[in-house]
C-alpha positions as CSV (number, residue, x, y, z in Angstrom):
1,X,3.1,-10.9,-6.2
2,X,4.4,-10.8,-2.8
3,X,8.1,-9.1,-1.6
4,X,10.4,-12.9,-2.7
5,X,9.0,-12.9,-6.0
6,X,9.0,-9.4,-6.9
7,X,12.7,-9.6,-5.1
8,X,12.8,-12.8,-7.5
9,X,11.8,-10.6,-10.3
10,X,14.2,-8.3,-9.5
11,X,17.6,-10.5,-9.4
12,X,16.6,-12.4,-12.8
13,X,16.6,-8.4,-14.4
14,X,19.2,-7.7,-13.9
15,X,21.7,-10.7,-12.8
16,X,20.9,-12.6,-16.1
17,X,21.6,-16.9,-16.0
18,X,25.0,-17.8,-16.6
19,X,25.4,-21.6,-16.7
20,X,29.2,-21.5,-16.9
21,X,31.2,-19.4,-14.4
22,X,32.9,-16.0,-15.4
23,X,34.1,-12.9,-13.6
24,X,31.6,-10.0,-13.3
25,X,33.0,-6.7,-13.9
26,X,33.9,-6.1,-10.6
27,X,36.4,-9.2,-11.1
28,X,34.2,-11.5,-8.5
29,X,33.8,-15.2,-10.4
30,X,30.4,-15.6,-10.5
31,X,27.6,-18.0,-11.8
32,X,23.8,-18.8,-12.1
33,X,21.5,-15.7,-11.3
34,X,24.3,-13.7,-10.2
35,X,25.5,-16.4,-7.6
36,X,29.2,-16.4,-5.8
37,X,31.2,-18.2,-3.3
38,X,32.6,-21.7,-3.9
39,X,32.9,-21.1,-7.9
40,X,35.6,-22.0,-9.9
41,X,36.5,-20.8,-13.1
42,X,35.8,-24.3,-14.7
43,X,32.4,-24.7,-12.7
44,X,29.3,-25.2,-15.5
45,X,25.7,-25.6,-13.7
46,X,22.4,-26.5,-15.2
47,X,19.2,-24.4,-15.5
48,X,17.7,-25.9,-12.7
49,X,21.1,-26.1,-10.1
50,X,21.1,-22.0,-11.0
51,X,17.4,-21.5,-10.5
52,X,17.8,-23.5,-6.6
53,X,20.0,-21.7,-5.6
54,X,19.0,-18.0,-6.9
55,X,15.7,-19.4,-4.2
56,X,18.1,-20.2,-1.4
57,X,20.2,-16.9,-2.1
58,X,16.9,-14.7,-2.3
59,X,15.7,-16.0,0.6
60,X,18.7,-16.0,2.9
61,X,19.6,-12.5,1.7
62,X,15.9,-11.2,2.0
63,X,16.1,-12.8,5.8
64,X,19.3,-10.9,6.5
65,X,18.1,-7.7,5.2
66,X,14.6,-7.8,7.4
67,X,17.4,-8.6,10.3
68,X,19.4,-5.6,9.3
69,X,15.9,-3.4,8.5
70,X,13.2,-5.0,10.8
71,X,10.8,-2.2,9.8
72,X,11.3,-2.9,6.1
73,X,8.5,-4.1,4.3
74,X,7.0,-4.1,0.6
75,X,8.8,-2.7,-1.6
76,X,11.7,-0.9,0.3
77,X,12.3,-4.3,1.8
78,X,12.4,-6.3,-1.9
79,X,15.2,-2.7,-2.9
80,X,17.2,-3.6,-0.2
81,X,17.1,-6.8,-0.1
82,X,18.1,-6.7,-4.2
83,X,21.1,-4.7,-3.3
84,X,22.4,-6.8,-0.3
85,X,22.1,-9.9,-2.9
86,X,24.2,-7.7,-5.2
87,X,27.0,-6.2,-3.1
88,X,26.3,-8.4,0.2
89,X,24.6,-8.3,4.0
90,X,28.2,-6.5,5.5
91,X,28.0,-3.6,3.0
92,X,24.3,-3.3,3.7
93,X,24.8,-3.3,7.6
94,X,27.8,-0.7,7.1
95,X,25.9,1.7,4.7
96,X,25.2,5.5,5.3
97,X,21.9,4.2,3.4
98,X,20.7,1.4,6.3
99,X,21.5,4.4,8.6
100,X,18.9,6.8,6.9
101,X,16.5,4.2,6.3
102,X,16.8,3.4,10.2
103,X,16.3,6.9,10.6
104,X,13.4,7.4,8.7
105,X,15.0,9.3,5.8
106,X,14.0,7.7,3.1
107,X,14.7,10.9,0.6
108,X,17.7,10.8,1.7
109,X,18.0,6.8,1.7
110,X,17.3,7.2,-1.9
111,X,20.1,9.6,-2.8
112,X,22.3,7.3,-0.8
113,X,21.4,3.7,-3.0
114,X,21.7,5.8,-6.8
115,X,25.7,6.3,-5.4
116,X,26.5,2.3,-5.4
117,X,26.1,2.3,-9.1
118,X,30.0,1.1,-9.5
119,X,32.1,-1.9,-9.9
120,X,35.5,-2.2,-10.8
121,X,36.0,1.3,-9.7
122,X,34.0,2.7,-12.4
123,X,30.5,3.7,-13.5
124,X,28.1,0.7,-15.2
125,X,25.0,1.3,-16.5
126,X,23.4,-2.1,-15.3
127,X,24.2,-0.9,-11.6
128,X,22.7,2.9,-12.6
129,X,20.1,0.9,-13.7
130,X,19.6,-0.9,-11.3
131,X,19.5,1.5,-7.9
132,X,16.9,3.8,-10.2
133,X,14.8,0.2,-10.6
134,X,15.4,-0.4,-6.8
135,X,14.6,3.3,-5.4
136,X,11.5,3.2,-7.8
137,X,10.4,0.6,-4.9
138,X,10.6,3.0,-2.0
């Protein structure tokens, strides 16, 4: 498999398809594989409408990261890239863990991503699961 469908792989896991929009826990309305921006709360998508543009969102968020992380490859590339799709480019390009990865640190990169495991201002298990499935990539 190379890094977009393992990255591909990755969203699917944990995003689950939603054909008709609802708010994720962290209150952001959301559709598809995981997919916001431009949703209303009456939007309704099909299968294949979802699955184009979880490829466009992968990509462009995959492109971004190797922007952000131009040394990234494999699999600390598809981790990052899976947690910019989830909590967007800006919070990658701000995080203490982009700075240790630039560094070099990744022991201490992979402390950093198991601390983004909230939403909503609490602890979920999907995004605990989640940063252990996307450090398990480093």
């Amino acid at each position: 498999m190379n890094e977009l469908e393992v990255l591909l792989s990755l969203i699917k896991r944990f995003e689950g398809c939603h054909l008709k929009a609802y708010y994720c826990p962290a209150g952001v309305l959301t559709i598809g594989w995981g997919a916001t921006g431009g949703i209303t709360p009456t939007t309704t998508w099909t299968q294949a409408q979802a699955d184009e543009r979880l490829m466009q969102d992968a990509k462009r968020f995959m492109a971004g990261t190797k922007l952000l992380l131009p040394n990234a490859t494999g699999g600390l590339l598809v981790a990052c890239s899976d947690f910019a799709y989830n909590l967007g480019l800006g919070r990658l390009k701000t995080s203490t863990l982009r700075k240790k990865i630039l560094s070099n640190d990744l022991i201490s990169a992979k402390a950093e991503l198991l601390r983004w495991d909230k939403g909503g201002g609490r602890v979920l298990k999907g995004l605990t699961l989640r940063r252990k499935a996307e450090s398990s990539l480093f």
